[in-house]
C-alpha positions in Angstrom: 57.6 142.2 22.6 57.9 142.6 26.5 61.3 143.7 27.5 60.9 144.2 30.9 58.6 143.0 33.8 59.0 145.1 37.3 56.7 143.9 40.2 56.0 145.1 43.5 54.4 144.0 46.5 52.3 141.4 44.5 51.7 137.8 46.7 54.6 136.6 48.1 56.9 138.8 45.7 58.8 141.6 47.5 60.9 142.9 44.8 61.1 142.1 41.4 62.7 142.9 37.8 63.2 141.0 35.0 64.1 141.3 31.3 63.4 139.4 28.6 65.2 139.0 25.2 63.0 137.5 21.9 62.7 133.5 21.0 61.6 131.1 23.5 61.8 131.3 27.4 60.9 128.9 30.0 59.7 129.2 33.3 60.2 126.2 36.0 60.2 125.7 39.6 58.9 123.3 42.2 54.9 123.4 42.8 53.5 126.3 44.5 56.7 128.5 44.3 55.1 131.3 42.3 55.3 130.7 39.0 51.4 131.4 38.6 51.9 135.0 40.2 53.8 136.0 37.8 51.5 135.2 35.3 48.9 137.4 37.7 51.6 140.3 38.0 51.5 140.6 34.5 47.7 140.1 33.9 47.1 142.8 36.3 49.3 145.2 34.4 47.4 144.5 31.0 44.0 145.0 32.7 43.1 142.5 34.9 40.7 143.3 37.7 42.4 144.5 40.4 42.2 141.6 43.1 43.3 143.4 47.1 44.1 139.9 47.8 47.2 140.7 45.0 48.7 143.2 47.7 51.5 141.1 50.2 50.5 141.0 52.8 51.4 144.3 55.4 51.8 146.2 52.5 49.8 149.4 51.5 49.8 148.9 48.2 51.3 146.9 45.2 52.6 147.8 41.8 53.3 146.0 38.2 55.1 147.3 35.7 55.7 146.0 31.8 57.6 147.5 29.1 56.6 146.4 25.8 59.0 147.4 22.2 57.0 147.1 19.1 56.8 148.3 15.7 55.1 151.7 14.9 52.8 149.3 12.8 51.7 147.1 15.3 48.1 147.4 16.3 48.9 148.1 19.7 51.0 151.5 18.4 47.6 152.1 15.9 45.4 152.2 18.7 47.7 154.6 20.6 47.7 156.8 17.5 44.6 156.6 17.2 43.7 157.8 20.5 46.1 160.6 20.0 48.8 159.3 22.2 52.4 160.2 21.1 54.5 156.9 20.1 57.9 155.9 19.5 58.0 152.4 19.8 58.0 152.1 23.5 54.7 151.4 25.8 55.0 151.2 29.4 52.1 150.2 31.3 51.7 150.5 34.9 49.0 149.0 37.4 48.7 150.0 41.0 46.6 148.5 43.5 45.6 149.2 47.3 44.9 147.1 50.0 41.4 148.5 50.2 40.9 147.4 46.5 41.2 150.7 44.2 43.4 150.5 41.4 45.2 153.0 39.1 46.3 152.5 35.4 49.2 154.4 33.5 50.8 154.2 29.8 53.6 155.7 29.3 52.9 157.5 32.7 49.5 159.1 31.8 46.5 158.1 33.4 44.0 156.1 31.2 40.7 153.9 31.9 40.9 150.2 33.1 39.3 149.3 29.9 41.8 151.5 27.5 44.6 149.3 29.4 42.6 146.1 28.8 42.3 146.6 25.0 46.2 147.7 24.6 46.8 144.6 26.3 44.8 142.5 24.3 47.0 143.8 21.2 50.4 143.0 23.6 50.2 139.6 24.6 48.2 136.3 24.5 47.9 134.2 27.4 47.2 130.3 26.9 46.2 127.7 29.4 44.4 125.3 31.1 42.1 128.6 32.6 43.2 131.4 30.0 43.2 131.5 26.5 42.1 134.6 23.9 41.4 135.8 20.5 41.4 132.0 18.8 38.0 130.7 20.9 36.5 134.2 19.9 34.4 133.1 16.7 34.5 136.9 15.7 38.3 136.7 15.0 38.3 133.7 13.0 37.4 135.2 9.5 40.2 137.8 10.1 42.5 135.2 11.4 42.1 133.0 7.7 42.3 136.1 5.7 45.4 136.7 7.1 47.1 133.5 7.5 46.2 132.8 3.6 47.3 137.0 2.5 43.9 137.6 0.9 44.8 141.5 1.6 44.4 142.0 -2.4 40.7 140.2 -3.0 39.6 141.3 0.7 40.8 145.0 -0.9 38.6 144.3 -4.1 35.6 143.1 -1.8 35.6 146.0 0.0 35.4 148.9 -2.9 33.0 146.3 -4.4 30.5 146.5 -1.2 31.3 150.2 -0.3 30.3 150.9 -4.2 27.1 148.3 -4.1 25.7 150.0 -0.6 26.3 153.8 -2.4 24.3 152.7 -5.0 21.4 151.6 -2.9 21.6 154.4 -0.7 20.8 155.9 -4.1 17.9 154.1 -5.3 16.3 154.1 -1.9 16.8 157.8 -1.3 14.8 158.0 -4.8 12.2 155.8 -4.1 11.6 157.8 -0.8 11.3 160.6 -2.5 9.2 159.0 -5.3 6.8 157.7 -2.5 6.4 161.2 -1.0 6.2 163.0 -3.9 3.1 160.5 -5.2 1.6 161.0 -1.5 1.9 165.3 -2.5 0.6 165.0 -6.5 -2.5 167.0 -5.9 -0.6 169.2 -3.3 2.1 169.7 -6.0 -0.3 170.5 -9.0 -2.4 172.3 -7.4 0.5 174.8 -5.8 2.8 174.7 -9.1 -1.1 175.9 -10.9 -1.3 178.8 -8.1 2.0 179.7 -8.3 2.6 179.8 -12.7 -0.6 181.8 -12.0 0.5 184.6 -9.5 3.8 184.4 -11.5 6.1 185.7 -9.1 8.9 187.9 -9.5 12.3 188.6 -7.6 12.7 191.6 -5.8 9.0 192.1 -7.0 7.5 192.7 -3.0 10.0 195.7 -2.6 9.5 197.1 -6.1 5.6 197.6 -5.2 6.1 198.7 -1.7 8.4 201.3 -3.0 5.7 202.1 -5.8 2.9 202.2 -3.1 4.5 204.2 -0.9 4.9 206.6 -3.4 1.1 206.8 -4.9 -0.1 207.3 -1.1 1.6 210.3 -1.0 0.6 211.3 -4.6 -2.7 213.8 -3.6 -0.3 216.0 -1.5 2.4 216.1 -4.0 -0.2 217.0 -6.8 -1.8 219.5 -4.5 2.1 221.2 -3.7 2.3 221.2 -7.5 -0.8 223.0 -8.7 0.0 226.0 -5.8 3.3 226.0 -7.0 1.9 226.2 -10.7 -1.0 228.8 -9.6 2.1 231.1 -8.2 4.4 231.1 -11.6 1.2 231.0 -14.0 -1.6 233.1 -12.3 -2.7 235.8 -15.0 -3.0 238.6 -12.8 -0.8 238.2 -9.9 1.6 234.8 -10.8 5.4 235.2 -11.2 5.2 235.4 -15.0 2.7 238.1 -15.3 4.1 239.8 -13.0 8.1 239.9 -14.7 6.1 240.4 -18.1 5.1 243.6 -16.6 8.4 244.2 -14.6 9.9 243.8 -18.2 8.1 246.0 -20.4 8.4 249.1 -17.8 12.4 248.3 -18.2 12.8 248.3 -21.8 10.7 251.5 -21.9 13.0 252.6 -19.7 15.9 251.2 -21.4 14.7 252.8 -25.0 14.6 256.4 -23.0 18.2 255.6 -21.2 20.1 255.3 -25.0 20.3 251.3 -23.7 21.9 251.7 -20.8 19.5 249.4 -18.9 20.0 246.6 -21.7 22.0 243.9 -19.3 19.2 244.2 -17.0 16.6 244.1 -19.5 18.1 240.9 -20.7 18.4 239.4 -17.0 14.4 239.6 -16.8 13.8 238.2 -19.9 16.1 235.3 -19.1 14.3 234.7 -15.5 11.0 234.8 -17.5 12.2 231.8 -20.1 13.4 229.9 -17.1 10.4 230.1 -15.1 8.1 229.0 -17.9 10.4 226.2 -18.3 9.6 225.1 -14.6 5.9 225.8 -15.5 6.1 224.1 -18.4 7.7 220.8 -16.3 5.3 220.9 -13.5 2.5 221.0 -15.5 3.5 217.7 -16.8 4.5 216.4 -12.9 1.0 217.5 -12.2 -0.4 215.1 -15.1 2.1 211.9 -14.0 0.6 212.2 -10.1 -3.1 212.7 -10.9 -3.5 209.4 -11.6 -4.0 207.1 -8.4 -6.1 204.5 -9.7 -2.9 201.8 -10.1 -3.0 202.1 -6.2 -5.6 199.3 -5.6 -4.1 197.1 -8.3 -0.7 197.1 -6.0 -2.7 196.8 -3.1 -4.1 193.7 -4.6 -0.9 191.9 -6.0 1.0 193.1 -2.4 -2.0 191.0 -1.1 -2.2 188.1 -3.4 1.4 187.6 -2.9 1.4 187.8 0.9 -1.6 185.2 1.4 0.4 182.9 -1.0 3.9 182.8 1.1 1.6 182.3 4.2 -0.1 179.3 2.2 3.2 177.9 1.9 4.9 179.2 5.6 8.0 181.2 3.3 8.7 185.0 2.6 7.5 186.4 -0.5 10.7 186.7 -1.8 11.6 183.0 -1.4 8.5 182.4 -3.8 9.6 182.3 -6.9 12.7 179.5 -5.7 9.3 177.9 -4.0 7.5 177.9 -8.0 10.9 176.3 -9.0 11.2 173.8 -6.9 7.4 172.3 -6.4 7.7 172.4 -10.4 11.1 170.0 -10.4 9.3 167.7 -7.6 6.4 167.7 -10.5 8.6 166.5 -13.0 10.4 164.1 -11.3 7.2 162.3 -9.8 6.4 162.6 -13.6 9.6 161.0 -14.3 10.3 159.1 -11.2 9.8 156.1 -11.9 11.8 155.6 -15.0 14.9 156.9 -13.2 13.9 154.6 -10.6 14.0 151.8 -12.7 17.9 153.0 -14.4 18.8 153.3 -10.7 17.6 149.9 -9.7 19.5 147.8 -12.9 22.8 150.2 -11.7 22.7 148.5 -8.1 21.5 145.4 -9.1 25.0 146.0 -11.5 26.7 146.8 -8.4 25.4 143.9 -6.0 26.4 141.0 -8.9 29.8 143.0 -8.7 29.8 142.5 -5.3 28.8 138.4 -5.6 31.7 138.1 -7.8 34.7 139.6 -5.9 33.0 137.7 -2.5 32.6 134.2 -4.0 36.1 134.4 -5.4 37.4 135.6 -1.9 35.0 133.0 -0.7 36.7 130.3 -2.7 40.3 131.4 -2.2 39.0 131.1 2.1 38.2 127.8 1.0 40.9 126.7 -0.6 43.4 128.3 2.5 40.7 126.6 4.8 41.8 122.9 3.3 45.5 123.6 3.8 45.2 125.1 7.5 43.3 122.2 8.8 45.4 120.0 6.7 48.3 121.6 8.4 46.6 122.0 12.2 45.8 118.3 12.1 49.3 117.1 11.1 50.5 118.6 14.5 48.0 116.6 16.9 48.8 113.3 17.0 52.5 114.2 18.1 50.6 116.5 20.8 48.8 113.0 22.1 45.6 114.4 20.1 45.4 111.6 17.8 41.7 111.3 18.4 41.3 115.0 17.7 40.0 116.3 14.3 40.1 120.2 13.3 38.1 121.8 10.4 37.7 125.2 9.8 33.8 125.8 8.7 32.9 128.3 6.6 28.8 129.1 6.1 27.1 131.3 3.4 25.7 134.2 5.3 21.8 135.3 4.7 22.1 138.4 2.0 21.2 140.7 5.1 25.0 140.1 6.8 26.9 140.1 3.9 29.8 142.9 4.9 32.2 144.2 3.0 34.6 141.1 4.1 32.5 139.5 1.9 29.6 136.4 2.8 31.1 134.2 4.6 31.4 133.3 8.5 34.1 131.5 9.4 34.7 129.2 13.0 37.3 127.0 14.3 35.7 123.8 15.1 37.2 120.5 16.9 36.4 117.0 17.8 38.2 115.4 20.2 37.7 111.9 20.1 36.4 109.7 16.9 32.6 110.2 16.3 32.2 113.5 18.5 30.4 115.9 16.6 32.6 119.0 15.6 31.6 121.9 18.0 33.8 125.4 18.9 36.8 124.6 20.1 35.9 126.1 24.1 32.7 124.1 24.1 34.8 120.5 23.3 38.4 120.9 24.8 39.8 119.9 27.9 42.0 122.6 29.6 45.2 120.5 28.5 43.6 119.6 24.9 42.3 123.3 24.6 46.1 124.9 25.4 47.6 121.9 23.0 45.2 122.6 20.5 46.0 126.5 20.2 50.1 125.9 20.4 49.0 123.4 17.2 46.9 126.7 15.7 49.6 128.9 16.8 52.4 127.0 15.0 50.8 127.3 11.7 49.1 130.7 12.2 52.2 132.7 12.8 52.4 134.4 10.1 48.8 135.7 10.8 49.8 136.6 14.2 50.0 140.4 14.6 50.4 139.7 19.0 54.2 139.5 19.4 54.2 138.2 22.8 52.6 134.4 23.7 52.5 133.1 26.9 51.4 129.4 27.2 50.8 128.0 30.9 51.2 124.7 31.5 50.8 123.7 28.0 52.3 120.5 28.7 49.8 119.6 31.7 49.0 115.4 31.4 51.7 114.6 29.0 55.3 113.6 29.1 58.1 111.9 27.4 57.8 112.5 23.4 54.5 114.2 23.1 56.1 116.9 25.7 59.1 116.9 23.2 56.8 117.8 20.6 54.9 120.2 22.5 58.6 121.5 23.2 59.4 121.7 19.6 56.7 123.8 18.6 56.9 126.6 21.2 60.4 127.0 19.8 59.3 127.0 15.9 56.7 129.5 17.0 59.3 131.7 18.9 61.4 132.1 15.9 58.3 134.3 14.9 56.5 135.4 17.9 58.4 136.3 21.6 57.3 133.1 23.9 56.9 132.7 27.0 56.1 129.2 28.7 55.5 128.0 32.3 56.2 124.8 32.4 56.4 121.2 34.6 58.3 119.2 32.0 61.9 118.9 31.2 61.8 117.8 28.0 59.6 121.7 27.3 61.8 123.1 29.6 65.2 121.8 27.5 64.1 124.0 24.5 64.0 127.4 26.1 66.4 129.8 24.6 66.2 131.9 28.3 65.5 129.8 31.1 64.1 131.2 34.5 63.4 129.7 37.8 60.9 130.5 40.5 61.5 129.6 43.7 60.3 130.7 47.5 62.3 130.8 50.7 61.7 132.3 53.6 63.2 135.9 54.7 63.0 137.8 57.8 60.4 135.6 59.1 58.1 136.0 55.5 58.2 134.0 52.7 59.7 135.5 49.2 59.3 134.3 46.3 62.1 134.8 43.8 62.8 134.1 39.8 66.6 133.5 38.8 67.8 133.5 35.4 70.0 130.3 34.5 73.4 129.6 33.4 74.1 126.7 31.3 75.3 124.6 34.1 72.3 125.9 36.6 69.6 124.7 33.5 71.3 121.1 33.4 70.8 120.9 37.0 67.0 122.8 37.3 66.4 119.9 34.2 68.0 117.0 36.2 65.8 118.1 39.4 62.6 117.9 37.2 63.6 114.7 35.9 64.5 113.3 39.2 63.1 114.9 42.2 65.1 116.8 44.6 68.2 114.6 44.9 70.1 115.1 41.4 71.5 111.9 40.2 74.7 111.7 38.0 71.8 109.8 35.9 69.6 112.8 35.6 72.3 115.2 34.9 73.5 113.0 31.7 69.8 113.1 30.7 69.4 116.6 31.3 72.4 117.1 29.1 71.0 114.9 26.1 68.0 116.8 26.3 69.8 120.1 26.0 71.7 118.9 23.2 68.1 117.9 21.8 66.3 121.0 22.3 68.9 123.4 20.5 68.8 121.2 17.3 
C-alpha cells in the first residue's frame, strides 16, 4: 500500500508530505483547490509523462516521491526480483522533472527507465475516473481477472501440464515428419551412398594404418638393398666375416693343440662369435625375404585413394566415414520405417490434444459457472449506484483451435449495456465517464479478492449523483477498503462521511503566490469540512447536525 506521498515544486504545491494508513480515505476541498494535482503528483511518480508545465512556476525543477509497503509476494516485489533488484518489502519511487522538460526516474534510489517505472506502477496502484481507469477495460486481463476471482489455480494448473504435454508431443510428430519428408526427398541419395559405403567397408583408424604401411613399403628397396650388403659381408665365401673367423679359428686350435690348451678360452671366444654371426645371417636372410615383396604397394595406393575420393564425395575426413556408413544406414531404416512410427506418434498427440479438451472444457465450464455468479453479483450493485438501466455480462467465446493456450480455449470480456435495449459492447466503448468509474467501484467490490493492486484510487466516482446513490457509492469504497488501501477524491458528503482518514485540499495565497495545501482532519474539523459541503461556505447549525448523522452513518 502507499505509505507516504512527498511532493515538490509540482503546480501550485510548494511543499508537501503526507502519510497514509490502510482502509478508506477521502479527499475533499472546494473546486479548483488542488485536489486533481495530487492525483498528477502521484501519476507522475508511477510513470506518467513528464509534463514541464508540472514544475511551479519559478522553479528549476520539481520532485515526487511515493513509498509503497507490500508483500514479498506481490507482483510488484516479483517483478523487482525478477529484474534482479534486491527487495525487502519497501519500494520507493522517485520522479524528477525540469522546467525544460527532462525527467529522471529512481526506485529505491537507483536509476531505472521511464517504462520500468511505468510497469512497477501499474502493479502499485489503480487509478479510476471520469478520464482514468486501468487493467478492467483491458480485454487481455479479463480471463485472468475470472480465473482469479472464481480460485481456478487447481484446473488452470491441470490445463497447463495438459497443453505444455499436448505441444511436446507435437513438436514430436512434426519434428518426425520433417525428417520423414527429407529423408523420402534423399532415398536414392541414401541407397545409393549406404551401397558405396557397405562396399568400401570402412574401417576406424584404417587411413593411418595404411599410411604407416605405405610409408614403410616405399622405403622397402633400400632397406632390402642395406640387407643383402650386410648379408654379402657376414656370408661371402672367400672374403665375408664367417669365412674369414672359420679360418681365424682353425689356425687357433692348431695353435691351441701345440700350446697343451692354453689358447682354449680364446678358441672358444671365436667359435661363439662364429654361432652368433650366423644367427644374424640366418635372421637377415629372412628380413631380406619379408621386404622383397613390394607388390601390396599399389593395392594401398588404391584403397588410400578409394577412401579419399569417398570422404570428398561426402565433404568429411576419412576417419569420420565409418560414423558417416552408420548414420546414412539409420536414416535408411527409419524412412523404411518412418511412417509407422509416424503414425504411433500421431494417435500419442492426438491422445494428448483430447487430454488437453478435457481439462479446458472443464476449466471452461467451472469460468462459466463463476461467470453466472460475478454478473449475478456486479448487477445487484447498479441499481443502488443509479445504474438501474445498466446490464453487465461477462462473455466468454470458444477460441479457433489455433489460440487455444495453455489457459485453456476460452476468451473472456467484460461487457455492459447501459440503458434497456443497447446492445452489450466493452465496457470503454458504452460508459459515460461517471457510469464507467461507477461501474468499476461495482467490479471492484466483488472482484476483491482477485485483486492483487493493493492501492485504488477512485476520482470523482460520485460525479452526477447525490443523496442515497452517493451513500451507496460511499458504502462500497469502504467494503472494498477493508481489502484493498482506497483512496477517493471526492465532491459528496455523504462519500466523504465514510472515510476512515479524511484529508482536505485547499489553496491560499502566500508571499504574493498561491499554495495549495492538504490537512488531515480531526473529528470535529470532518463534521465541519462535511457541513460546508452540504451547505456552502456558511456552516449552519442545520448542516453540522447533518454532517453528524452522516458520520454516525458512515462508520456503521
Amino acid at each position: 500500500m502507499l505509505t507516504r506521498l512527498s511532493v515538490r515544486n509540482i503546480v501550485l504545491i510548494d511543499k508537501l508530505d503526507l502519510d497514509f494508513e490502510s482502509g478508506l480515505t477521502v479527499f475533499t476541498g472546494e473546486t479548483g483547490a488542488g485536489k486533481s494535482i495530487l492525483l498528477d503528483a502521484l501519476s507522475l511518480a508511477l510513470g506518467m509523462r513528464a509534463d514541464s508545465g508540472l514544475v511551479r512556476q519559478g522553479q528549476k525543477e520539481a520532485s515526487v516521491t511515493a513509498v509503497f509497503s507490500v508483500p514479498i509476494t506481490h507482483p510488484a516485489g516479483i517483478l523487482l526480483t525478477a529484474h534482479g533488484y534486491d527487495f525487502t518489502g519497501e519500494i520507493i519511487v522517485r520522479r524528477v522533472i525540469t522546467a525544460d522538460g527532462r525527467s529522471r526516474a529512481f526506485m529505491n534510489d537507483e536509476p531505472v527507465s521511464i517504462g520500468f517505472l511505468k510497469n512497477l506502477g501499474d502493479n502499485l496502484v489503480e487509478i479510476h475516473g471520469q478520464f482514468a481507469s486501468h487493467k478492467l477495460l483491458d480485454v487481455s486481463t479479463h480471463l485472468n481477472t475470472l480465473d482469479t476471482y472464481a480460485s481456478l489455480s487447481g484446473p488452470l494448473s491441470d490445463c497447463r501440464h495438459a497443453f505444455e504435454h499436448w505441444q511436446y508431443q507435437k513438436r514430436q510428430r512434426d519434428r518426425a515428419e520433417q525428417s520423414l519428408l527429407q529423408a523420402q526427398k534423399e532415398e536414392s541419395y541414401l541407397r545409393e551412398s549406404v551401397r558405396d559405403l557397405e562396399k568400401l567397408n570402412p574401417q576406424p583408424n584404417e587411413e593411418e594404418i595404411l599410411v604407416t604401411k605405405r610409408t614403410r613399403l616405399m622405403n622397402s628397396e633400400k632397406i632390402v638393398t642395406a640387407l643383402n650388403t650386410a648379408y654379402a659381408i657376414l656370408s661371402d665365401d672367400e672374403n665375408g666375416c664367417l669365412a674369414s673367423l672359420g679360418r681365424a679359428a682353425t689356425q687357433l686350435n692348431r695353435a691351441n693343440d701345440l700350446a697343451d690348451n692354453t689358447l682354449h678360452s680364446v678358441s672358444e671366444q671365436i667359435d661363439e662369435a662364429i654361432t652368433t654371426l650366423s644367427d644374424s645371417a640366418a635372421t637377415i636372410e629372412k628380413e631380406m625375404e619379408q621386404w622383397g615383396d613390394v607388390s601390396e604397394l599399389s593395392t594401398i595406393d588404391d584403397r588410400l585413394f578409394a577412401l579419399r575420393d569417398m570422404a570428398r564425395k561426402h565433404h568429411v575426413e576419412i576417419a569420420e566415414l565409418p560414423d558417416l556408413q552408420m548414420r546414412l544406414k539409420n536414416q535408411l531404416t527409419q524412412l523404411e520405417l518412418g511412417e509407422e512410427s509416424l503414425i504411433s506418434l500421431r494417435k500419442v498427440e492426438e491422445e494428448a490434444r483430447l487430454s488437453y479438451i478435457t481439462c479446458a472444457e472443464r476449466l471452461s465450464s467451472d469460468r462459466h459457472q463463476a461467470a453466472k455468479q460475478l454478473d449475478m453479483a456486479v448487477n445487484q450493485e447498479l441499481p443502488a449506484l443509479k445504474l438501474n438501466k445498466a446490464t453487465f455480462k461477462t462473455d466468454i467465446q470458444k477460441r479457433d483451435e489455433a489460440n487455444w493456450s495453455e489457459t485453456g480455449i476460452d476468451q473472456v470480456s467484460f461487457l455492459v449495456s447501459t440503458n434497456k435495449g443497447t446492445p452489450l459492447a466493452p465496457i470503454h466503448k458504452i460508459a459515460s465517464g461517471g457510469e464507467l468509474a461507477r461501474f468499476m467501484l461495482a467490479l471492484k467490490v466483488n472482484l476483491a479478492m482477485a485483486d492483487e493492486t493493493e492501492t485504488l484510487i477512485f476520482d470523482e466516482v460520485d460525479s452526477g449523483v447525490g443523496g442515497a446513490t452517493a451513500a451507496a457509492v460511499g458504502a462500497r469504497l469502504k467494503r472494498l477498503a477493508t481489502r484493498n488501501q482506497v483512496l477517493v477524491v471526492t465532491h459528496s458528503p455523504q462519500v466523504a462521511a465514510f472515510g476512515q482518514a479524511h484529508l482536505t485540499v485547499h489553496k491560499a495565497e502566500q508571499d504574493g503566490q498561491v499554495i495549495t495545501s492538504v490537512s488531515v482532519l480531526t473529528a470535529d474539523q470532518r463534521r465541519d469540512e462535511i457541513a460546508r459541503m452540504l451547505s456552502g461556505e456558511k456552516i449552519t447549525d442545520t448542516a453540522r447536525t447533518m454532517a453528524t448523522e452522516l458520520l454516525q452513518t458512515g462508520t456503521v
